[in-house]
C-alpha positions in Angstrom: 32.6 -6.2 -14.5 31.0 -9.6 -16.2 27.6 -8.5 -14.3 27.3 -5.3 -16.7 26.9 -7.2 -19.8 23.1 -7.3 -18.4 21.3 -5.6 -21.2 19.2 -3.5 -19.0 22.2 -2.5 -17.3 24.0 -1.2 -20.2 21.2 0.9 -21.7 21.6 2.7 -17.9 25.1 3.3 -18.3 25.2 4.4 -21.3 22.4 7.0 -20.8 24.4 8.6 -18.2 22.7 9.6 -14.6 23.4 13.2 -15.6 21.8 13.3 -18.5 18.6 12.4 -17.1 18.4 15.6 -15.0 19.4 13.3 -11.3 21.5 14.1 -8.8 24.7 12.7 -10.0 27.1 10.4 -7.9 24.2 8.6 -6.7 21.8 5.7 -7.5 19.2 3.4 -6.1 18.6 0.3 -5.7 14.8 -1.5 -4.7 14.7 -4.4 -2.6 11.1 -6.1 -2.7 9.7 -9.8 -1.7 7.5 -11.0 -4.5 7.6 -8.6 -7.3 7.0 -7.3 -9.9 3.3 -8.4 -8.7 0.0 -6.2 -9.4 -1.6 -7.8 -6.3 0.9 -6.2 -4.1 -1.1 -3.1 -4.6 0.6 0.1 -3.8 4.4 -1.4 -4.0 3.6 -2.4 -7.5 2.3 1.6 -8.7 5.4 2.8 -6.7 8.4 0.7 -8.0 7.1 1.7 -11.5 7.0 5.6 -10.5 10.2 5.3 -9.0 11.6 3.8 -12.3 9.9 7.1 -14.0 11.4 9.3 -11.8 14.8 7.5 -11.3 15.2 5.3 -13.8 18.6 4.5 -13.4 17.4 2.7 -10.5 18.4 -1.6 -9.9 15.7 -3.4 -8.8 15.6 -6.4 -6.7 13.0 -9.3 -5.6 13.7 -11.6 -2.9 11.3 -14.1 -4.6 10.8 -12.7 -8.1 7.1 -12.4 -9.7 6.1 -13.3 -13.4 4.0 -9.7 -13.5 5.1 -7.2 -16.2 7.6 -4.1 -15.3 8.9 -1.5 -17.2 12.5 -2.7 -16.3 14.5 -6.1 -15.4 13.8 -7.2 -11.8 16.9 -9.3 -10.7 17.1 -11.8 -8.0 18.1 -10.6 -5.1 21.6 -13.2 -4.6 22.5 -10.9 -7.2 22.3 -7.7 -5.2 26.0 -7.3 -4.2 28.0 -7.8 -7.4 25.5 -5.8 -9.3 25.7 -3.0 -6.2 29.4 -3.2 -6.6 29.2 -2.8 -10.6 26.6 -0.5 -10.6 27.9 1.7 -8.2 24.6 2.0 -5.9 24.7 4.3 -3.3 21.0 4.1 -2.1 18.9 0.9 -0.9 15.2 1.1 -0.6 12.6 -0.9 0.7 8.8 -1.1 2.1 7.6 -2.8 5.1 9.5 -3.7 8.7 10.3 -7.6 8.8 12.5 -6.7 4.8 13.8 -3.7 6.8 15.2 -6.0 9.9 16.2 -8.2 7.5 18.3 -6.4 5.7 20.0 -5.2 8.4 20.2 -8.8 10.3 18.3 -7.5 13.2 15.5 -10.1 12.6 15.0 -11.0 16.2 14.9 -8.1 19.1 17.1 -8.0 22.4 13.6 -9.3 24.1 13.2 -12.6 22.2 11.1 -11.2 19.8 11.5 -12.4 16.2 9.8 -10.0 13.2 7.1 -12.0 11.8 8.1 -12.5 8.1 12.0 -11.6 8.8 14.3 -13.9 7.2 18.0 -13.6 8.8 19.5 -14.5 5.6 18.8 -11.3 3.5 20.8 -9.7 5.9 23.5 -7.2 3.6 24.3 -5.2 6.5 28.1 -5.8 6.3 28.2 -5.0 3.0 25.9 -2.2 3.4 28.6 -0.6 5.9 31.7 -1.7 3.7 30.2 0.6 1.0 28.6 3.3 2.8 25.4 2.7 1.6 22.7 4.6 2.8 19.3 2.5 4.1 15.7 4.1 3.6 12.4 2.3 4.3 8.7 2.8 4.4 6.9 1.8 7.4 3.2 1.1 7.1 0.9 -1.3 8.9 1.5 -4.9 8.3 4.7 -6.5 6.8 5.7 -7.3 10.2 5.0 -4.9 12.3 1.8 -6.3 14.5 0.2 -5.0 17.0 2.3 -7.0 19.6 5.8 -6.0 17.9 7.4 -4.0 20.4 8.7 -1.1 18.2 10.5 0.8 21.0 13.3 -2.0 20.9 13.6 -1.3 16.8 16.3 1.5 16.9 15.7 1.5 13.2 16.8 5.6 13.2 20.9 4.4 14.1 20.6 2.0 10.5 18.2 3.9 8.6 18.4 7.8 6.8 15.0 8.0 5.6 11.9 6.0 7.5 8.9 7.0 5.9 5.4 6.1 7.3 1.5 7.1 7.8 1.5 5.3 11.6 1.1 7.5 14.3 3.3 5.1 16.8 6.2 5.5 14.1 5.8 8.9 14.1 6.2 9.3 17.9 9.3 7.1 18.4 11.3 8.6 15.6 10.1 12.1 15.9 12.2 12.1 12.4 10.2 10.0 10.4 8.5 11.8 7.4 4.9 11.1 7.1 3.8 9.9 3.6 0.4 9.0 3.2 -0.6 5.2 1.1 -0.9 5.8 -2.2 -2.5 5.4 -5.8 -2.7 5.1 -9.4 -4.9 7.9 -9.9 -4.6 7.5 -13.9 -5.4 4.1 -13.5 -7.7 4.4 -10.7 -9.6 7.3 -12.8 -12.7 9.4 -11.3 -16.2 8.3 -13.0 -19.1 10.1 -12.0 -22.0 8.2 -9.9 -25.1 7.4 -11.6 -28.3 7.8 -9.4 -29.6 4.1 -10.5 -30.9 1.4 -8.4 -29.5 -0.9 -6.9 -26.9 1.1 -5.4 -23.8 -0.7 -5.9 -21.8 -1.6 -2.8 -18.2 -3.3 -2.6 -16.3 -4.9 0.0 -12.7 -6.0 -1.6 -9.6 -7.3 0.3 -7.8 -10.7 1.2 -9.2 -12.9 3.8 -8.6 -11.5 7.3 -10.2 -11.8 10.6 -9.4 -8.0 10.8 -11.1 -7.5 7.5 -14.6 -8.2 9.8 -16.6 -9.8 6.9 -19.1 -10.8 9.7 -20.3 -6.8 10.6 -20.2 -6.0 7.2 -22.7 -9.2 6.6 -24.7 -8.6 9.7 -25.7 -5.3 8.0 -26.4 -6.2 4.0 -28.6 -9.4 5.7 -30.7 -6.4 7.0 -31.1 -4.3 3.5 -33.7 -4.6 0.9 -33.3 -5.5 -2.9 -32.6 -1.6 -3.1 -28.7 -2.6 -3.0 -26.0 -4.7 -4.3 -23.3 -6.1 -2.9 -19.9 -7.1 -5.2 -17.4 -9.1 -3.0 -14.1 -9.0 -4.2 -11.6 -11.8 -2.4 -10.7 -15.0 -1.2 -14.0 -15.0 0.9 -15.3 -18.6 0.2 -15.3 -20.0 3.2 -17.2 -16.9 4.4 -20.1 -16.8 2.0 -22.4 -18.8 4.3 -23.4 -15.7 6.4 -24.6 -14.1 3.9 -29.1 -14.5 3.9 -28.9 -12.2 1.4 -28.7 -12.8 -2.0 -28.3 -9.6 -3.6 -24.8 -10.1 -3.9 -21.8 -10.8 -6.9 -18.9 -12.9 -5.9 -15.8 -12.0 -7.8 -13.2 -14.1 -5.8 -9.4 -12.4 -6.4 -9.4 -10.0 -9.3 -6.6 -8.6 -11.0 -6.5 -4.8 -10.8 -7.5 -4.6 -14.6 -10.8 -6.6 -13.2 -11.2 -4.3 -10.3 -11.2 -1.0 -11.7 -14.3 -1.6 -13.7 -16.6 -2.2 -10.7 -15.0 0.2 -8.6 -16.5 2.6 -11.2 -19.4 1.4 -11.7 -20.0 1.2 -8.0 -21.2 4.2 -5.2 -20.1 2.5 -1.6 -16.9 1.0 -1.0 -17.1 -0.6 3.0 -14.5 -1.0 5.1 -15.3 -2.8 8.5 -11.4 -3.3 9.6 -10.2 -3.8 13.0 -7.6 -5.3 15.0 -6.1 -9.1 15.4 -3.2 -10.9 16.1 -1.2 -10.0 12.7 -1.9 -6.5 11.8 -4.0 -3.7 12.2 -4.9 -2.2 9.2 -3.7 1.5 8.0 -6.6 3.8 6.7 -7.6 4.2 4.1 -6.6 0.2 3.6 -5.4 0.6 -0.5 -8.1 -0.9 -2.1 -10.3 1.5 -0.3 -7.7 4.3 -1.6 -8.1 3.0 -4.6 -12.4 2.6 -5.0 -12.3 6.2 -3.6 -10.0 7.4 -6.5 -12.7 6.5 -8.7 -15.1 8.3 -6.6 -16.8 5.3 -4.3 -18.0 6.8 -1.0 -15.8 5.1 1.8 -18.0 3.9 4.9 -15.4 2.9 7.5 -14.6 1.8 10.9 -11.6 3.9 10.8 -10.1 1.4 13.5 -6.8 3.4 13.9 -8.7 6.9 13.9 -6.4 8.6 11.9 -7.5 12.0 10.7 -4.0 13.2 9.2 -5.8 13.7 5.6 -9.0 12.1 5.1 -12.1 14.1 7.3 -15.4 12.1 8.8 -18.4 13.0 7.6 -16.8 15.4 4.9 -14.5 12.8 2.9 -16.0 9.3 4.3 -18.6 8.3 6.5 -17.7 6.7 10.0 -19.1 3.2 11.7 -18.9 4.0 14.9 -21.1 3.4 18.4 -23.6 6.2 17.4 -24.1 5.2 13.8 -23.9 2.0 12.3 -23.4 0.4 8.9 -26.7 -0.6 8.5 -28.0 3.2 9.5 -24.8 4.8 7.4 -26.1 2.9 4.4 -29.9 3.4 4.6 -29.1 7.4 4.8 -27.1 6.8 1.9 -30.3 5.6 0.1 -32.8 8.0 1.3 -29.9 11.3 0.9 -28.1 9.5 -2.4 -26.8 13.0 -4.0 -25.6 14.5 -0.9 -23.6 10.9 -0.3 -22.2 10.9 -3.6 -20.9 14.5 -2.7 -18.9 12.6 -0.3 -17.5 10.3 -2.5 -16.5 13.3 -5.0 -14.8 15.1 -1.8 -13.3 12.2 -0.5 -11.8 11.8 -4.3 -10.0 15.0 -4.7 -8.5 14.8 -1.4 -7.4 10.5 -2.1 -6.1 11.8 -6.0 -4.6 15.4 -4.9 -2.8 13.6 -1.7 -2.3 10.2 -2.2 -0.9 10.0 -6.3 2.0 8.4 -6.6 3.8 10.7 -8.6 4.0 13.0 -5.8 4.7 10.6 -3.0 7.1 9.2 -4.7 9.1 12.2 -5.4 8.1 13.2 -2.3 10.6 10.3 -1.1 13.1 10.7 -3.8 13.6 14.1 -2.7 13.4 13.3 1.4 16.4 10.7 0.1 18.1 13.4 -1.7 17.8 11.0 -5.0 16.5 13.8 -7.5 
């Protein structure tokens, strides 16, 4: 019992799990890659509601991030004494290749190995010893690319819980529970539009061919001085097609930075599509999180999804009949009806997507509260 002299852990156990209104009998532990890290978006807004709701809960990080956290993060060659002391019962974690490699199934019967996996997280044996029970969130990315064959997976005989907003998860484990991304909505607060000039666009996310910087540059090389464009990014090496110069480049921005512009800004675009590594969810997170503040969202919607979020009502769609460069000039000449998108497609991002209900959303799906 050396491993409980932890001071975290004490505090914990000497709270009691009943005493904090939880089911009793059980807890949970986190597993995560780099973390605690703000840039990891979502993961970072949902380990610290998770702590909120459950915070008896042991957190773990594979490769362990500098980034302030409500509670201690440990290493993750700690996880088995400290789930032996602690008496865990529940192991969580987001994104397919941690999944397969927590349960050593890092390459499939075809040859195929997870992109990220890494064979030697794999707890499974201990996982079984102890009778742990495995739940994990599958969203696009972290593994699962559009060339992963999923149907070889069989993550439904390892797993109790799989959460996910993909439609292909959805069919082959017709058990899943869909969850939709989620946000910070207290950080991420709602500030009303101002009708001023320039209007204010954004384009924010990490270097990807997917991410189609070149469509969303075709189109703002084709506007007048009548709009602004804030890039937010590793996009360097992309700056050249941009002719122009109407334009802010922030480079990577911590989420403190972000959140300012986002409010100040009306048009968050998203021009995503498909390569070789991913194919983006929708609403990607950072445009999840520009809409919280009321941004309208011009999107390619690449995986058409239309489980919450409503075209022409909640976002406007770039598609074949209408594109950017036509969504943004109506958005010019029709500014107040376009801002009544963004306040639509708001309340349906802060009523649907807060954490504080997804999360106990899944807490409850795991039985966990």
């Amino acid at each position: 019992m050396e491993y409980l002299q932890d001071t975290a852990l004490i505090e914990i156990t000497k709270k009691g799990v009943g005493n904090m209104g939880l089911v009793e009998n059980r807890r949970l532990a986190v597993i995560d890659t780099v973390f605690p890290w703000k840039l990891s978006g979502f993961r970072y807004w949902e380990n610290q509601e998770i702590f909120r709701q459950r915070p008896d809960t042991l957190f773990f990080a594979t490769n362990p991030h500098t980034d302030e956290f409500p509670t201690h993060i440990y290493n993750f060659s700690d996880f088995i004494p400290l789930a032996l002391s602690g008496r865990v019962t529940d192991v969580y974690n987001v994104f397919l290749n941690l999944a397969v490699s927590l349960i050593g199934r890092t390459q499939l019967s075809d040859g195929t190995i997870v992109p990220g996996s890494n064979p030697l997280l794999n707890i499974w044996p201990f996982i079984q010893v102890q009778n742990i029970k495995l739940h994990t969130t599958l969203y696009p990315g972290g593994g699962l690319a559009p060339t992963t064959p999923i149907n070889l997976l069989q993550l439904d005989k390892y797993f109790s819980s799989i959460f996910t907003n993909i439609q292909e998860i959805r069919t082959l484990y017709p058990n899943s529970i869909y969850v939709p991304g989620m946000i910070n909505k207290d950080f991420y607060a709602y500030t009303r539009k101002q009708d001023v000039r320039p209007i204010q666009l954004v384009f924010s996310a990490h270097q990807g061919i997917r991410k189609n910087f070149p469509l969303m540059a075709n189109a703002f090389n084709q506007l007048d001085n009548s709009f602004h464009l804030h890039i937010i990014g590793n996009w360097e090496g992309y700056l050249h097609l941009l002719t122009n110069n109407n334009y802010t480049f922030h480079g990577v921005l911590q989420p403190e930075q972000i959140m300012p512009i986002y409010q100040s800004s009306h048009v968050f675009i998203s021009c995503s599509t498909q390569d070789h590594d991913a194919f983006d969810g929708f609403p990607t997170t950072a445009a999840a999180d520009a809409m919280s503040t009321g941004c309208v969202l011009v999107t390619t919607n690449p995986r058409q999804d239309r489980y919450v979020l409503a075209s022409g009502l909640d976002y406007i769609e770039i598609n074949e009949n209408r594109t950017l460069n036509e969504i943004l000039q109506w958005i010019k000449n029709n500014f107040h009806q376009a801002m009544q998108i963004g306040i639509n497609g708001s309340n349906k991002i802060r009523s649907h997507y807060d954490a504080k209900l997804v999360v106990k959303t899944k807490l409850k799906t795991m039985g966990l509260i």
